[in-house]
DSSP file (Angstrom, degrees, kcal/mol; ACC not computed):
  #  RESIDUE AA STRUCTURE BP1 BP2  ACC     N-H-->O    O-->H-N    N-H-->O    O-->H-N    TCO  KAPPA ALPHA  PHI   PSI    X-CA   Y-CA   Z-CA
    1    1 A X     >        0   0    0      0, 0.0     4,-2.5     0, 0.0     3,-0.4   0.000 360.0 360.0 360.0 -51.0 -110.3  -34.2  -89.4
    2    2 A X  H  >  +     0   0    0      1,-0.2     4,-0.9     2,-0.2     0, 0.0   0.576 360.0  55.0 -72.4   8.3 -109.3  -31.6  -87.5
    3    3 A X  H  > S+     0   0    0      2,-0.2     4,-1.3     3,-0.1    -1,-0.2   0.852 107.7  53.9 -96.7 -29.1 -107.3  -30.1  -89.9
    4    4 A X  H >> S+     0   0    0     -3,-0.4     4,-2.8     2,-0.2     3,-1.3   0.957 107.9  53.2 -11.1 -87.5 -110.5  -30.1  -92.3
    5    5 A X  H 3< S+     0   0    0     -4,-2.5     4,-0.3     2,-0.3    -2,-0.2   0.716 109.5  46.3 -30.6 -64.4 -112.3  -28.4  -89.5
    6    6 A X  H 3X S+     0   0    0     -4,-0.9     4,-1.0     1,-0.2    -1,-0.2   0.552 112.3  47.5 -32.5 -58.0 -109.6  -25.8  -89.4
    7    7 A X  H <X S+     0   0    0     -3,-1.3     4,-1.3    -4,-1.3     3,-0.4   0.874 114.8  49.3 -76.4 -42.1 -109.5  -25.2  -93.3
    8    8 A X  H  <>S+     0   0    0     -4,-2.8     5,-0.9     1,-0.2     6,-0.3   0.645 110.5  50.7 -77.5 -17.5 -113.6  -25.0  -93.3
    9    9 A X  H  45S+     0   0    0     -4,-0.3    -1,-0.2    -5,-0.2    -2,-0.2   0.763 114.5  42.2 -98.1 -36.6 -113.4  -22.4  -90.2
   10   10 A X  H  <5S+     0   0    0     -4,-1.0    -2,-0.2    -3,-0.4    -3,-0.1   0.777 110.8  54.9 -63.7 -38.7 -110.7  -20.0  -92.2
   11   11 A X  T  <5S-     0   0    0     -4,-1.3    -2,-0.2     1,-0.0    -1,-0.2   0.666 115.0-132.8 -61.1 -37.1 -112.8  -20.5  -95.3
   12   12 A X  T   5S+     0   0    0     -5,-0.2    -3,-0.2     2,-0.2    -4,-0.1   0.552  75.4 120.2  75.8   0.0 -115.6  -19.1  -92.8
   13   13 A X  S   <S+     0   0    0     -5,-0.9    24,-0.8    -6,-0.1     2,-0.2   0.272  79.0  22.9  -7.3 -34.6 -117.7  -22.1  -94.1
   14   14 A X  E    S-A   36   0A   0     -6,-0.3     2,-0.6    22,-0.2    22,-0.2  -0.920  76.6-152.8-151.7 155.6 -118.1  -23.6  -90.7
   15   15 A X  E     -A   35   0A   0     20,-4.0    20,-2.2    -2,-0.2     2,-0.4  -0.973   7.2-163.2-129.4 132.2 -117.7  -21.4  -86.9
   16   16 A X  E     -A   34   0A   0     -2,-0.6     2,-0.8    18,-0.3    18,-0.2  -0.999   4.7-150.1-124.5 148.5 -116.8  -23.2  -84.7
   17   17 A X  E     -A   33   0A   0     16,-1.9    16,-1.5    -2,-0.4    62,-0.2  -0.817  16.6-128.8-133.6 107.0 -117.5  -21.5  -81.3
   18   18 A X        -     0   0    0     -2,-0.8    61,-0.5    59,-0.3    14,-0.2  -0.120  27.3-109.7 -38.8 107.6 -115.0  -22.4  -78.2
   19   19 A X  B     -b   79   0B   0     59,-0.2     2,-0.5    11,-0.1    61,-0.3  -0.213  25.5-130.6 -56.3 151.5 -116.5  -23.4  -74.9
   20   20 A X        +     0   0    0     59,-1.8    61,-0.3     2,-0.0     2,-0.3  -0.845  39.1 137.6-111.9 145.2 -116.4  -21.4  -71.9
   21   21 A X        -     0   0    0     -2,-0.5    61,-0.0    59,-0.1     8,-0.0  -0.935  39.2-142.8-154.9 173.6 -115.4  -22.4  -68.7
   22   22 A X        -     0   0    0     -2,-0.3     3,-0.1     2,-0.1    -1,-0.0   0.106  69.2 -63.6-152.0  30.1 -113.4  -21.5  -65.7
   23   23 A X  S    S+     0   0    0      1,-0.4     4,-0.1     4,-0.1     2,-0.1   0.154  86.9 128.7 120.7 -19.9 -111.5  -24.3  -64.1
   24   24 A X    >   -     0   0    0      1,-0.2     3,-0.9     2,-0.1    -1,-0.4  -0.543  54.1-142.2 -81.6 142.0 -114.5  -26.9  -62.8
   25   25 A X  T 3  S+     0   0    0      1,-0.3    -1,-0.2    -3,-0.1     4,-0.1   0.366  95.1  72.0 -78.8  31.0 -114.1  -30.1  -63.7
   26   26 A X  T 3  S+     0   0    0      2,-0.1    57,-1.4    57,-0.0     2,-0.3  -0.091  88.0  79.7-120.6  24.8 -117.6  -30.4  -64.2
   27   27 A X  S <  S-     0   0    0     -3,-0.9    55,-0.2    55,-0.3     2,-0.2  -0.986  84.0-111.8-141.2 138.7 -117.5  -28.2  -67.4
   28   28 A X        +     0   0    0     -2,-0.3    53,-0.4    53,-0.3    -2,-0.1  -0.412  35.9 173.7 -85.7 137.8 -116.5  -29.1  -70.8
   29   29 A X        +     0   0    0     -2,-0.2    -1,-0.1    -4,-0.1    52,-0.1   0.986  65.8  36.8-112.0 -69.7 -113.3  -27.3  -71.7
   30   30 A X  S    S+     0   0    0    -12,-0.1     2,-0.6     2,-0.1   -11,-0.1   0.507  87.8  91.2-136.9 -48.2 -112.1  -28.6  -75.1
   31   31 A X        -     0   0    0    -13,-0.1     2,-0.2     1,-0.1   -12,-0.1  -0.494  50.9-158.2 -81.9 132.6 -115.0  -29.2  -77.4
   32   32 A X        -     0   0    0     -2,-0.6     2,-1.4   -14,-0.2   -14,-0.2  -0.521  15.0-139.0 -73.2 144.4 -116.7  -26.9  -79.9
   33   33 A X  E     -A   17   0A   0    -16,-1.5   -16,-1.9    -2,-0.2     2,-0.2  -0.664  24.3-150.1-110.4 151.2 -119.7  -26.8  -81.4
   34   34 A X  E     -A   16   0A   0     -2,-1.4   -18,-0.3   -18,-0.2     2,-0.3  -0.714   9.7-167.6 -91.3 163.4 -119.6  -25.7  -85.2
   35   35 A X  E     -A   15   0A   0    -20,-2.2   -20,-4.0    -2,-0.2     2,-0.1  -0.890  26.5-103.5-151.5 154.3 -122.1  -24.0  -86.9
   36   36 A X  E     -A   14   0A   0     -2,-0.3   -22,-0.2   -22,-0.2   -23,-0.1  -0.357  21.9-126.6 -86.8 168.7 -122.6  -23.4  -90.6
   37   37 A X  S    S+     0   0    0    -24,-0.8     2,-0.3     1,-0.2   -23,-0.1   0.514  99.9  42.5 -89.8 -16.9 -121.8  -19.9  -92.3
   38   38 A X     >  -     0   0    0    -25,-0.2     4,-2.3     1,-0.2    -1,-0.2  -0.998  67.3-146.6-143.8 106.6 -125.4  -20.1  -93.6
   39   39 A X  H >> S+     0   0    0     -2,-0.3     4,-1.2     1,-0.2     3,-0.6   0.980 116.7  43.2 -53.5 -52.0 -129.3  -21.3  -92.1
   40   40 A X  H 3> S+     0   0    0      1,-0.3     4,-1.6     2,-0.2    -1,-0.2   0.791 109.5  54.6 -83.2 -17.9 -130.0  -22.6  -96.0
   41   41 A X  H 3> S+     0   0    0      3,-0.2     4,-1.5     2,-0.2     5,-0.3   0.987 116.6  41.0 -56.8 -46.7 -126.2  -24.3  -96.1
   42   42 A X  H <X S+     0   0    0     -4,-2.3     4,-0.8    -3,-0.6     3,-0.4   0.898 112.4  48.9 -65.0 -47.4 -127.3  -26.3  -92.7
   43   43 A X  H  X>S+     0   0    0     -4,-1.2     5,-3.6     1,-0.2     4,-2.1   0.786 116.5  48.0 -83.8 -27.5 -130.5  -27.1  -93.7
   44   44 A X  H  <5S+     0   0    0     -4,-1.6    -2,-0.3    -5,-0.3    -1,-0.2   0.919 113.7  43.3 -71.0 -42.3 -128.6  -28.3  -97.3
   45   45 A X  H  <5S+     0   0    0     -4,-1.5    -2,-0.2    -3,-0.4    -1,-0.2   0.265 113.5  52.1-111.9   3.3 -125.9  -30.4  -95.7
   46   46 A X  H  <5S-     0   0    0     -4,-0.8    -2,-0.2    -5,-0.3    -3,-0.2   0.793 113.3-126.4-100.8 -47.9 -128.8  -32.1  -93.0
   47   47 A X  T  <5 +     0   0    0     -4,-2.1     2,-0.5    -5,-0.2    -3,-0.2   0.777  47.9 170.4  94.6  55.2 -130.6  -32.7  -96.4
   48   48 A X      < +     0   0    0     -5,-3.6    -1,-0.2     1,-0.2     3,-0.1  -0.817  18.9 176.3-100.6 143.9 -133.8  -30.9  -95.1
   49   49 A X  S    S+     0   0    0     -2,-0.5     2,-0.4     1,-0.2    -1,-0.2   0.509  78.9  24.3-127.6 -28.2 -136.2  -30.4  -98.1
   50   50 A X  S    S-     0   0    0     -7,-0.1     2,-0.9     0, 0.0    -1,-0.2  -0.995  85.9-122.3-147.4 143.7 -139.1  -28.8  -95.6
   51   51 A X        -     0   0    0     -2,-0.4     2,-0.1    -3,-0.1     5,-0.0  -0.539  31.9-160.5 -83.5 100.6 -138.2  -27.1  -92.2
   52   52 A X    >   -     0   0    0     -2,-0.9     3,-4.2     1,-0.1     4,-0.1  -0.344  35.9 -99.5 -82.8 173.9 -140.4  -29.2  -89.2
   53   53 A X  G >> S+     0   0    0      1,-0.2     3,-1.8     2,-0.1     4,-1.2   0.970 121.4  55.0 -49.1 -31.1 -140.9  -27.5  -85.8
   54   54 A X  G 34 S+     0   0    0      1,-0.3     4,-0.3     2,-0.2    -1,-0.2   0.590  99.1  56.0 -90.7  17.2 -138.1  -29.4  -84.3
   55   55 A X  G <4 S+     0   0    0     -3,-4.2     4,-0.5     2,-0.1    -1,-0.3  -0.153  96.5  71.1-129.0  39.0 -135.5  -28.4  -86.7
   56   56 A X  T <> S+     0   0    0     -3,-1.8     4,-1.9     3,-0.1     5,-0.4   0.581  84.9  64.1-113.7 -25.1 -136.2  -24.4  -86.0
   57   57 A X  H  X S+     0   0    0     -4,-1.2     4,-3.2     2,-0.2    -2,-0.1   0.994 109.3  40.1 -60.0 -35.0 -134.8  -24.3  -82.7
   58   58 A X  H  4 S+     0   0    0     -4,-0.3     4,-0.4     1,-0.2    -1,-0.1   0.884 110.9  60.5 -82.1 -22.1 -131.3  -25.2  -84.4
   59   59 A X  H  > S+     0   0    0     -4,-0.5     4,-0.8     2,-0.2     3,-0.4   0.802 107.3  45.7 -12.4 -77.6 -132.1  -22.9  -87.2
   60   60 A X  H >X S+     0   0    0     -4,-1.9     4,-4.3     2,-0.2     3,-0.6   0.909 101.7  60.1  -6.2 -93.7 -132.2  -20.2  -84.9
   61   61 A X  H 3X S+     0   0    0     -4,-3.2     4,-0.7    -5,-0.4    -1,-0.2   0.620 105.1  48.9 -31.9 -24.2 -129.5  -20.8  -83.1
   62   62 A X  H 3> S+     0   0    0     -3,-0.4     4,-1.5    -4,-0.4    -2,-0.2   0.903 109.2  56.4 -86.7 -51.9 -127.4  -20.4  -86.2
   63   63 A X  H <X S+     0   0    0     -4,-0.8     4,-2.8    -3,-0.6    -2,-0.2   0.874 106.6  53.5 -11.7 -74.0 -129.4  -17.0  -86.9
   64   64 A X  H  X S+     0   0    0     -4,-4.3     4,-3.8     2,-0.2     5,-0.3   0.975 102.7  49.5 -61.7 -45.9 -128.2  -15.8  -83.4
   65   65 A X  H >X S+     0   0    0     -4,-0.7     3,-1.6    -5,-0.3     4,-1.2   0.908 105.3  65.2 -73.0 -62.1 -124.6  -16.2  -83.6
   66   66 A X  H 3X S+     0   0    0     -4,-1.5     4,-0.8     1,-0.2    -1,-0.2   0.483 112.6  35.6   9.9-100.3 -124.9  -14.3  -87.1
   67   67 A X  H 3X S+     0   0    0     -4,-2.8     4,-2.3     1,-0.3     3,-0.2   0.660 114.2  54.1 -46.4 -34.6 -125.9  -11.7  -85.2
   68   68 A X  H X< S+     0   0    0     -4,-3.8     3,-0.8    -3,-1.6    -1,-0.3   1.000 117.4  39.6 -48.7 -60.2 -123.7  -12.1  -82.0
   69   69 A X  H 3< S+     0   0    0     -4,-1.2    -1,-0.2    -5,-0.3    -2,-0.2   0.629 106.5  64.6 -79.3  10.5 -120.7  -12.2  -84.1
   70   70 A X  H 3< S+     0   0    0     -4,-0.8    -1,-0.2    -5,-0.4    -2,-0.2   0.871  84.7 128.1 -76.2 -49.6 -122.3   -8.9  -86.8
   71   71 A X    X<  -     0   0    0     -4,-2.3     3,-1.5    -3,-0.8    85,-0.1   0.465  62.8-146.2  -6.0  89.8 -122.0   -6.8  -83.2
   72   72 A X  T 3  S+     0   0    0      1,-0.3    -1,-0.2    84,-0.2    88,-0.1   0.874 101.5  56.9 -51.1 -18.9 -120.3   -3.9  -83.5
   73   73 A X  T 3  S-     0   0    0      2,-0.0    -1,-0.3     0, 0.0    -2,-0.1   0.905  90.7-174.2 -69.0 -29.0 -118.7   -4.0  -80.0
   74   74 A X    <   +     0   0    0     -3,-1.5     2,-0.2    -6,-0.2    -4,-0.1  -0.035  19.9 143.2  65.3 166.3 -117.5   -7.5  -81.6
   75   75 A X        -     0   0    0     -6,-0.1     2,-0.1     2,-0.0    19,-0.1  -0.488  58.6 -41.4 115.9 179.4 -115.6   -9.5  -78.6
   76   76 A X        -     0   0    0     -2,-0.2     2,-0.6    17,-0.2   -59,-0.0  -0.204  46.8-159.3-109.6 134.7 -115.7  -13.4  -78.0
   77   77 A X        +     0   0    0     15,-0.1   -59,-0.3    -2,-0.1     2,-0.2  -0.989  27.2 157.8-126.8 121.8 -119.0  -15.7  -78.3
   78   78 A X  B     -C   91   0C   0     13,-0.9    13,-1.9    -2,-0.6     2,-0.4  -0.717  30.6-133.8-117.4-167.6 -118.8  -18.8  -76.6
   79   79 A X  B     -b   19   0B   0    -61,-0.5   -59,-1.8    11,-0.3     2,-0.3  -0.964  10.6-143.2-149.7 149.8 -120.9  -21.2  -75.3
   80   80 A X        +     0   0    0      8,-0.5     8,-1.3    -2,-0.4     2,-0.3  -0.860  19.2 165.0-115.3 118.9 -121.1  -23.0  -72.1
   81   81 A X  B     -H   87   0D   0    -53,-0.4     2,-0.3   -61,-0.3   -53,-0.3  -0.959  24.9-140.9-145.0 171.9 -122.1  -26.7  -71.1
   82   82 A X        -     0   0    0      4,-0.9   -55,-0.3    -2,-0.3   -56,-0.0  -0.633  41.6 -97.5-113.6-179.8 -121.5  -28.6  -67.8
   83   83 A X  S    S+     0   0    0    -57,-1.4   -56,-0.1    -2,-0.3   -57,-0.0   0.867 124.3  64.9 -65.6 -37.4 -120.5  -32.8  -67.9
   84   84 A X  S    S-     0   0    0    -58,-0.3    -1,-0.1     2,-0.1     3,-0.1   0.921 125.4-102.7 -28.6 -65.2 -124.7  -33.4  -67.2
   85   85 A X  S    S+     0   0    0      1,-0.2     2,-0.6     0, 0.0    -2,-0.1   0.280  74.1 151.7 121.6  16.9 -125.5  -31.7  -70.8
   86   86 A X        +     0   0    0     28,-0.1    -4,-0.9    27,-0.0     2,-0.3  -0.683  17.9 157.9 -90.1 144.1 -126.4  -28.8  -69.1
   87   87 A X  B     -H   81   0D   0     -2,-0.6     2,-0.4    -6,-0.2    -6,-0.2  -0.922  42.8-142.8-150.4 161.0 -125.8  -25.8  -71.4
   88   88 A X        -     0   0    0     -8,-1.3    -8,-0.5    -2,-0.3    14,-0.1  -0.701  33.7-130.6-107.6 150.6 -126.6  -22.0  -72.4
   89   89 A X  S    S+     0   0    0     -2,-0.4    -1,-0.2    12,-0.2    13,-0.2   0.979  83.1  17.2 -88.5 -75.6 -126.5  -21.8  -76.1
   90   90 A X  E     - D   0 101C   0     11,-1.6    11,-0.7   -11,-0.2     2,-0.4  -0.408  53.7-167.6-120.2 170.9 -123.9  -18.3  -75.7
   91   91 A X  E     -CD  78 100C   0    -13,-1.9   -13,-0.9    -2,-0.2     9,-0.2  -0.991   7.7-158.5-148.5 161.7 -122.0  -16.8  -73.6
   92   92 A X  E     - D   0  99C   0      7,-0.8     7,-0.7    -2,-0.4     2,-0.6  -0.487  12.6-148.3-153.2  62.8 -120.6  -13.4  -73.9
   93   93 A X  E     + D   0  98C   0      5,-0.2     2,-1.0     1,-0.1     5,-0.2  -0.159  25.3 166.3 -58.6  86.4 -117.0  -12.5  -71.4
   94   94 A X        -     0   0    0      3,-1.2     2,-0.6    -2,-0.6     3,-0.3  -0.440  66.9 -76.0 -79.0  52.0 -117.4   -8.9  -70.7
   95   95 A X  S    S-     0   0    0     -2,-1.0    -2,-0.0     1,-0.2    -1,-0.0  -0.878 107.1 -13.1 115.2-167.0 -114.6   -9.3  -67.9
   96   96 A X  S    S+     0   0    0     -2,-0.6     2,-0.3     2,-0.0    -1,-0.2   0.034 129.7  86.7-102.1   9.5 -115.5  -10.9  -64.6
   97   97 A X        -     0   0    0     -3,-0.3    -3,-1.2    25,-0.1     2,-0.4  -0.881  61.8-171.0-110.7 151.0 -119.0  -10.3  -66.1
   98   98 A X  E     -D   93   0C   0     26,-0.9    28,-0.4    -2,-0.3     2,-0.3  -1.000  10.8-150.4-126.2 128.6 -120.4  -13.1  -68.4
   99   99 A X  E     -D   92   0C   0     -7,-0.7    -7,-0.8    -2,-0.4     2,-0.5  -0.753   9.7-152.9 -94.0 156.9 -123.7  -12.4  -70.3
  100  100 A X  E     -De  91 127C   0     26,-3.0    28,-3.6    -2,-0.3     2,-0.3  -0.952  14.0-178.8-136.9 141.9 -125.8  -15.6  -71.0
  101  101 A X  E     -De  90 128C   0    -11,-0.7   -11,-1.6    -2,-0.5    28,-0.2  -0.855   6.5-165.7-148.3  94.3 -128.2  -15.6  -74.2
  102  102 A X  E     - e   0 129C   0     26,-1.3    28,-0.8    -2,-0.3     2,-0.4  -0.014  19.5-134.5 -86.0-149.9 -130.4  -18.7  -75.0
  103  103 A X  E     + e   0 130C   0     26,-0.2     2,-0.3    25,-0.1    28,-0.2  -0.822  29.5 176.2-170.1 109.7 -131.8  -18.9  -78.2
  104  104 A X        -     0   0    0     26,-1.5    28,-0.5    -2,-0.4     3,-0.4  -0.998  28.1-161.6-140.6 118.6 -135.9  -19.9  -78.2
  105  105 A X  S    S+     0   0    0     -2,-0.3     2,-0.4     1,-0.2    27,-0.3   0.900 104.7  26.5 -65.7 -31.3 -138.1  -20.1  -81.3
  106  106 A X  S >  S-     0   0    0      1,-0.1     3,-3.3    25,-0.1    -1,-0.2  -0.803  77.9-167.0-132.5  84.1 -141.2  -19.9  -78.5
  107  107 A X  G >  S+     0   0    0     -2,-0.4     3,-0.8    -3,-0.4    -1,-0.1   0.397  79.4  76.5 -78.2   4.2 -139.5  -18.1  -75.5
  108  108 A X  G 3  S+     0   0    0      1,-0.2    -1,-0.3     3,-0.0    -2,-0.0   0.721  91.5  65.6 -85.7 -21.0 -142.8  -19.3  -73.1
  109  109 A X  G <  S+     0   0    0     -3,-3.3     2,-0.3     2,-0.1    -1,-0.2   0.416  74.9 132.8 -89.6  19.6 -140.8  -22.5  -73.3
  110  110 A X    <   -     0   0    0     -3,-0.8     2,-0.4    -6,-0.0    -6,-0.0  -0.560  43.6-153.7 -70.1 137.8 -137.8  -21.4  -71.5
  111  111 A X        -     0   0    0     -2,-0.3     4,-0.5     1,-0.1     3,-0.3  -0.964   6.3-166.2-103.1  86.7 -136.5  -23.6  -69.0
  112  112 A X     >  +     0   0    0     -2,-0.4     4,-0.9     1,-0.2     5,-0.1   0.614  69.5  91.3  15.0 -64.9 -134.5  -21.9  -66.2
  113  113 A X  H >> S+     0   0    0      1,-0.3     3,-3.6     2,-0.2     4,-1.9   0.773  92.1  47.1 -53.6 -58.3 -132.8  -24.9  -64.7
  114  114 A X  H 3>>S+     0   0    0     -3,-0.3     4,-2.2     1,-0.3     5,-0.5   0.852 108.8  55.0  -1.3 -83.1 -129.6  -24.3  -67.2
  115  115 A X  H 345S+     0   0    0     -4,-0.5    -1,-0.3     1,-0.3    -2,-0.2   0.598 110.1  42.4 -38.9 -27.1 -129.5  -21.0  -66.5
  116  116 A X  H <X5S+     0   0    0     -3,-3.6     4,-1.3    -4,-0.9    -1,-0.3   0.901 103.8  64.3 -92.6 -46.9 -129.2  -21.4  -62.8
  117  117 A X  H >X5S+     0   0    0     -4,-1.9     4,-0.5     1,-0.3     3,-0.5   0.909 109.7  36.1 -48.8 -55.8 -127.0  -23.9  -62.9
  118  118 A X  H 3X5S+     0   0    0     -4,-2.2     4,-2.1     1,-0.3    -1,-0.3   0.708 108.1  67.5 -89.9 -10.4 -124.1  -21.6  -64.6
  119  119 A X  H 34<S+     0   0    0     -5,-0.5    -1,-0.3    -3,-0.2    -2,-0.2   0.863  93.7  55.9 -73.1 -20.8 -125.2  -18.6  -62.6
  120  120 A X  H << S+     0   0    0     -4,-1.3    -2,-0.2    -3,-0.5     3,-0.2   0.942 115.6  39.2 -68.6 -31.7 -124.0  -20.3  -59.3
  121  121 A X  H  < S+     0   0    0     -4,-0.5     2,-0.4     1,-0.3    -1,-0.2   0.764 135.2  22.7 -92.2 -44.7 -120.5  -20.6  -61.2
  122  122 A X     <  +     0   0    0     -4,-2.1    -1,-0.3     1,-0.1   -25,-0.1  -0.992  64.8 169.1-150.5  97.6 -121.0  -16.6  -63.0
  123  123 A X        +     0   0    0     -2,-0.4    -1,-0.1    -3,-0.2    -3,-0.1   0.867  54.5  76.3 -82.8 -53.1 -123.3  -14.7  -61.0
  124  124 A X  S    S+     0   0    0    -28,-0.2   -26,-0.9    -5,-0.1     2,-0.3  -0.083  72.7  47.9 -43.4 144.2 -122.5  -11.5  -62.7
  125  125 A X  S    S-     0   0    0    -28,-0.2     2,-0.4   -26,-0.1   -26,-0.2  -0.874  83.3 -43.9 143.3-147.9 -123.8  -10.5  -66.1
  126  126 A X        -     0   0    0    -28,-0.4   -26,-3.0    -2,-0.3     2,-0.6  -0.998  38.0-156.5-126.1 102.6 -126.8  -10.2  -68.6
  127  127 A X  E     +e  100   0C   0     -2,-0.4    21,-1.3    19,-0.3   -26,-0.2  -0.984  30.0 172.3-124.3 115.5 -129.4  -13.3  -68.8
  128  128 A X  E     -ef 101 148C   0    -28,-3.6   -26,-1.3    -2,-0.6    21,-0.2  -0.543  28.0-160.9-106.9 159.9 -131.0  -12.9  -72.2
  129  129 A X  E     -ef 102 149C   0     19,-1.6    21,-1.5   -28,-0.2     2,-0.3  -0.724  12.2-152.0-150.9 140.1 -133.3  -14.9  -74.4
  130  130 A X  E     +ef 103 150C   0    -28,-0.8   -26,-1.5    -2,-0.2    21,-0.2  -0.896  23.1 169.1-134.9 113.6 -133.4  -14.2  -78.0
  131  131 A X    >   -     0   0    0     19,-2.5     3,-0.5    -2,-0.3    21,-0.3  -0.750  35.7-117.2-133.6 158.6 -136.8  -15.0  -79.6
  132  132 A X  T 3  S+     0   0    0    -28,-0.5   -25,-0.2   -27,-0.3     3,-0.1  -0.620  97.8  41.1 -89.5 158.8 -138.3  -14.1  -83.3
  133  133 A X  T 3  S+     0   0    0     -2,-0.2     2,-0.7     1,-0.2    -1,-0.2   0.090  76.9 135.5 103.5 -25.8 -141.3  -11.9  -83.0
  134  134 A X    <   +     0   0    0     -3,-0.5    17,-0.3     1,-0.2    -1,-0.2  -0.602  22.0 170.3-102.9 120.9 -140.3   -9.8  -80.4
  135  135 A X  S    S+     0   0    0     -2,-0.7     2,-0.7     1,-0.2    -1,-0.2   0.814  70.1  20.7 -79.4 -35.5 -141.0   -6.5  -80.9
  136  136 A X  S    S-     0   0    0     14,-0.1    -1,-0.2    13,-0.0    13,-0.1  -0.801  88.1-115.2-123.5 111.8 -140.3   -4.6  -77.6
  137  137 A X        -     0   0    0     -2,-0.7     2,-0.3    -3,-0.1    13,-0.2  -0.322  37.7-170.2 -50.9 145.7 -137.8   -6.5  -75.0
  138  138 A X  E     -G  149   0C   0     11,-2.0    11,-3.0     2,-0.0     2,-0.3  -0.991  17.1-122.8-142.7 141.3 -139.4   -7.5  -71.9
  139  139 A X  E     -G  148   0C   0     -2,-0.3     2,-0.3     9,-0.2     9,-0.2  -0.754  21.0-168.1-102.5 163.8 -138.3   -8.8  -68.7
  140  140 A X  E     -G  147   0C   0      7,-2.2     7,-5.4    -2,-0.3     2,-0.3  -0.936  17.7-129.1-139.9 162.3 -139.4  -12.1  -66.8
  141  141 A X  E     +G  146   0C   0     -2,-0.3     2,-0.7     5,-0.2     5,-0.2  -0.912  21.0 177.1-106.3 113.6 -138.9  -13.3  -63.4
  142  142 A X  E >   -G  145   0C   0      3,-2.8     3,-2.7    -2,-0.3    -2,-0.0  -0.986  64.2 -62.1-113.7 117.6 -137.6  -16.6  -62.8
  143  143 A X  T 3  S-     0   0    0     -2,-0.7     0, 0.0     1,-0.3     0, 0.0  -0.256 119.4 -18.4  48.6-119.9 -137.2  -16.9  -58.8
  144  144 A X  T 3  S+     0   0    0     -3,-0.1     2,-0.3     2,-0.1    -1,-0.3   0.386 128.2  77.9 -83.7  -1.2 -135.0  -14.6  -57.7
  145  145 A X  E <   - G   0 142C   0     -3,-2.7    -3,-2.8     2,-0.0     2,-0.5  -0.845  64.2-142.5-126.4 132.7 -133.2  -13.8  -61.6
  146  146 A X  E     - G   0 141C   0     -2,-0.3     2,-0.4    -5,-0.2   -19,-0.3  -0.738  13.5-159.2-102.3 161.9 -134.7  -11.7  -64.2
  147  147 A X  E     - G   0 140C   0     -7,-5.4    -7,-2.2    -2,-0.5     2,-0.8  -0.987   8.7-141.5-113.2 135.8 -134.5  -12.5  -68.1
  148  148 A X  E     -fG 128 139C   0    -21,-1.3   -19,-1.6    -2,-0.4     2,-0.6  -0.892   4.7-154.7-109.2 133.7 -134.9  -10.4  -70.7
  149  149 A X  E     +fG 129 138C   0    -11,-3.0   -11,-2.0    -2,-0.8     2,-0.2  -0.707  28.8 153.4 -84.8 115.0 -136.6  -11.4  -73.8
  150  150 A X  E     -f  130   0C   0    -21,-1.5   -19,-2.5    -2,-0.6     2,-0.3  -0.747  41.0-115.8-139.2 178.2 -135.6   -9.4  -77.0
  151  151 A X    >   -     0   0    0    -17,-0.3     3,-1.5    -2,-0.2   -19,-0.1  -0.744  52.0 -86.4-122.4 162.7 -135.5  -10.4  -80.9
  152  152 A X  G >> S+     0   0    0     -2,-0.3     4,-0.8   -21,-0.3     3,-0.6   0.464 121.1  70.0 -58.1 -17.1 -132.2  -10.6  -82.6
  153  153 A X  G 34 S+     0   0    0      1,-0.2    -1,-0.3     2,-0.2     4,-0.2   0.818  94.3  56.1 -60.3 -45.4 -132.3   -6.5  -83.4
  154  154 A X  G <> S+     0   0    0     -3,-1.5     4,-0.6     1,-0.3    -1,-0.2   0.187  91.3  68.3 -97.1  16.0 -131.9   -5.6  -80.1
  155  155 A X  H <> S+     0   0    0     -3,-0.6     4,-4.2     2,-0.2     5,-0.4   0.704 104.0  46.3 -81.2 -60.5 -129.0   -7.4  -79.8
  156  156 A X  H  < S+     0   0    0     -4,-0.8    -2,-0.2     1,-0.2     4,-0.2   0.607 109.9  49.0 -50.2 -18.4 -127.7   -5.0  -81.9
  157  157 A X  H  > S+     0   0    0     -4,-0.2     4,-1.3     2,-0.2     3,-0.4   0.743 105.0  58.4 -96.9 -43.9 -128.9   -2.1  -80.4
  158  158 A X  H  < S+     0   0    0     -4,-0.6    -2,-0.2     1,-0.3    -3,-0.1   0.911 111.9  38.3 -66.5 -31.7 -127.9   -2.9  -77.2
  159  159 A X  T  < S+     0   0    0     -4,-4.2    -1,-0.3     1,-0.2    -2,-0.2   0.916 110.3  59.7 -94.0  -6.5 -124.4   -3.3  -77.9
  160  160 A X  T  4        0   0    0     -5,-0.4    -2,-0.2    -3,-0.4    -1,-0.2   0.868 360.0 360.0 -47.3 -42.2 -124.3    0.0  -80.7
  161  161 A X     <        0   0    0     -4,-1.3    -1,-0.2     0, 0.0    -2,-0.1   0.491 360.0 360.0-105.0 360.0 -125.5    2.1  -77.5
């Protein structure tokens, strides 16, 4: 299987995208999660015939790493989870600085607690959340930690500049 995996990822058919971690054992080191080269190949090989609400968040999420990995500054996309199943959809190792980027079809439904979790671990960095629709990035305040809310363009502009 994993050699499969391997051939599908050279083929550029399937990404698989490395976890990031830094030495606790409370974070998963080994597994990847794959993603398809393509939203309409994943929505073909789930056998989707009409796209419901609940199958846009992962949609999305396929959307964004596109873009991550389109970047011209170009560098390492991972992703991050603890042993719990808490996880940031990307990560981005600038460094000792990490940027964290969740991926929300309806960004009023972001949930924080993640996000805090892996900031006690990587205080430093960039806490993004990358929603369709948004025309001008904006920040919000969650306690003490701001986020900024941008659309998948301004991913691209931020790292061009």
């Amino acid at each position: 299987m994993k050699a499969y995996l391997e051939a599908m990822a050279v083929a550029q058919a399937l990404m698989p995208v490395p976890p990031f971690h830094g030495g606790s054992r409370r974070e998963i080191v080994k597994r990847p999660k794959v993603y398809g080269f393509d939203t309409g190949f994943v929505a073909f090989v789930r056998g989707w015939t009409a796209i419901r609400d609940e199958d846009r968040g992962p949609l999305w999420e396929h959307l964004v790493l596109d873009v991550l990995r389109a970047r011209p500054a170009g560098g390492a996309v991972a992703y991050w989870r603890d042993k719990t199943g808490r996880e940031v959809d990307f990560v981005l190792p600038r460094g000792r600085v990490v940027d964290a980027v969740e991926c929300k079809v309806r960004p009023e439904r972001f949930d924080p607690a993640s996000l805090a979790v892996f900031r006690r671990a990587y205080p430093h960095g960039q806490n993004l959340v990358v929603s369709p629709g948004v025309t001008e990035p904006y920040d919000r305040r969650y306690g003490d930690r701001i986020v900024r809310v941008m659309g998948c363009q301004h991913l691209l502009l931020d790292a061009a500049t």
